[in-house]
C-alpha positions in Angstrom: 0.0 0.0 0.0 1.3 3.3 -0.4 2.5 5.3 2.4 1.2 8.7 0.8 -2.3 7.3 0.6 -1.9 5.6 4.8 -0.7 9.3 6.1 -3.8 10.8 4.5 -6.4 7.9 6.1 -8.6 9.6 8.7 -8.5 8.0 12.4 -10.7 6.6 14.3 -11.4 8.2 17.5 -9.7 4.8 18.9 -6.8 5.1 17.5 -6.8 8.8 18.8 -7.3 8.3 21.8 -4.7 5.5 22.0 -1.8 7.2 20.2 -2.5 10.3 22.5 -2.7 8.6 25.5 -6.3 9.9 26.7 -9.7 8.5 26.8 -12.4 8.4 24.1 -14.7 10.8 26.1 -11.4 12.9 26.3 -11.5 13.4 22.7 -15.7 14.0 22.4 -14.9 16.6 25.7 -12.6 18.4 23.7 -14.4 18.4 20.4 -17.5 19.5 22.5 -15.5 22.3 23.4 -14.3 23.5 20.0 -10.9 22.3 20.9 -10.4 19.4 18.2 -12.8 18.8 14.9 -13.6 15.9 13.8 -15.7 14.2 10.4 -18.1 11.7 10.3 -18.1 8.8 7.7 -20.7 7.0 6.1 -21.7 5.2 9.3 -21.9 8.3 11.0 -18.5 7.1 12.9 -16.0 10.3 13.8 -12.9 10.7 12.1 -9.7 12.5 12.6 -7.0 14.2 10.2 -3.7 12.9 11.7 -3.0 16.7 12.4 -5.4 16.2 15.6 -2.6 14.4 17.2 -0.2 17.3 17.5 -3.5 19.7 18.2 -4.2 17.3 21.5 -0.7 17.1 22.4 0.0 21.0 22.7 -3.9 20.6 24.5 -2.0 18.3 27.1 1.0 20.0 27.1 -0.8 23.2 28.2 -2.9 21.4 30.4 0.1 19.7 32.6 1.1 23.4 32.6 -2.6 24.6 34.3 -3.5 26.6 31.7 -7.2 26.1 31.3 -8.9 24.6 28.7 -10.9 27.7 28.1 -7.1 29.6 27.8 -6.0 27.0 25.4 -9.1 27.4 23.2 -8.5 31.3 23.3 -4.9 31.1 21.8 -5.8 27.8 19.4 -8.6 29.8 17.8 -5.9 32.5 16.9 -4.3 30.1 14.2 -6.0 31.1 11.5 -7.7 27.7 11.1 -5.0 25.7 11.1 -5.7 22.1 11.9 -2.1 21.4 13.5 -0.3 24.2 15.4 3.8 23.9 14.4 6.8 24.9 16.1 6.5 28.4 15.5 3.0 28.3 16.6 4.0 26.9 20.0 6.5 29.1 20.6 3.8 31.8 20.1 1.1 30.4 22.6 4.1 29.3 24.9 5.7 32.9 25.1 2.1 33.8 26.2 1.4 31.9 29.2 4.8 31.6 30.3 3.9 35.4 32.0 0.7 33.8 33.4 2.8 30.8 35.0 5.0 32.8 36.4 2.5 35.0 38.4 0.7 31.7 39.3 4.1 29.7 40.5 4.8 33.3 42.9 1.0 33.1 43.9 1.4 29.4 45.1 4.9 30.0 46.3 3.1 32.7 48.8 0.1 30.8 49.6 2.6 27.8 50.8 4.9 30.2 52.7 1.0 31.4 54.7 -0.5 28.2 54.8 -0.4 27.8 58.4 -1.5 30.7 59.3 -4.8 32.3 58.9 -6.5 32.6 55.8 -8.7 35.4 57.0 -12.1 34.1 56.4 -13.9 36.0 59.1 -15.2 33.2 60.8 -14.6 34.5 64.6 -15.2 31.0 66.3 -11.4 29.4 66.1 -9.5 30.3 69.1 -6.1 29.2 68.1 -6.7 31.4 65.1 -3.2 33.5 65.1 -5.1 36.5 63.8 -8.5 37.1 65.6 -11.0 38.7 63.6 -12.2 41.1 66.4 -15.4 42.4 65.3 -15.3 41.0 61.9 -13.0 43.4 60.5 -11.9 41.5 57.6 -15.6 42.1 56.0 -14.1 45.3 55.1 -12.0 43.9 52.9 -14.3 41.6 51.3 -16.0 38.1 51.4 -14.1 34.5 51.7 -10.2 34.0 52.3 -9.1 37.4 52.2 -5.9 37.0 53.6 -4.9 34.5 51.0 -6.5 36.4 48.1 -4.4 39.5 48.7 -1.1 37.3 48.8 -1.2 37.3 45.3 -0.7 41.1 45.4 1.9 41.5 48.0 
């Protein structure tokens, strides 16, 4: 058989899912997102263009970064309609949350260096609570963990 003609064969979902190393409803959760695209055949049976593979790679790539899928979607909708995003491409999208990491790596490095301290939810009733929230003051500053959402600003 010619190898041309096997590169151009569209994938099953299957064989997707198994050369990417996630699960079937993977794939239709990420196709039900506008993330991936897929075709149906005759049988009404999804297919994929081989350039899905690279498309769910950089997905899991990102993801194992904790960019969010709704992130990833934003900056995959900016190439042009290209199926498979290159090198070029990568380093593009890359570039762009690499700022974003590194606000959320100091943000968790903060909220580890406070953790056993007081988050500042207002909840008056712990006494070993090394900040006491005398007369709910901290519902001046606003609701929930207050404390630990203004770490990310110090």
């Amino acid at each position: 058989m010619d190898n041309k003609l096997v590169r151009e064969d569209p994938l099953t979902v299957g064989s997707v899912a198994k050369r990417c190393g996630v699960k079937v409803s993977t794939l239709h959760f990420y196709e039900s997102k506008g993330l991936i695209k897929s075709t149906r055949n005759i049988g009404n049976q999804r297919r994929y263009n081989r350039q899905v593979l690279r498309r769910v790679s950089l997905i899991k790539a990102a993801q194992k970064m904790g960019i969010t899928l709704s992130e990833i979607k934003e900056k995959l909708d900016t190439l042009n309609g290209k199926t498979a995003p290159n090198q070029e491409d990568w380093q593009r999208l890359s570039m762009h949350w690499k700022d974003s990491l590194n606000e959320r790596i100091q943000s968790m490095q903060k909220l580890r260096d406070y953790l056993s301290g007081c988050i500042g939810c207002g909840c008056l009733s712990m006494d070993a609570c090394p900040l006491y929230n005398e007369n709910d003051k901290l519902a001046t500053i606003g609701n929930g963990a207050v404390l630990i959402d203004n770490l990310a600003v110090k």
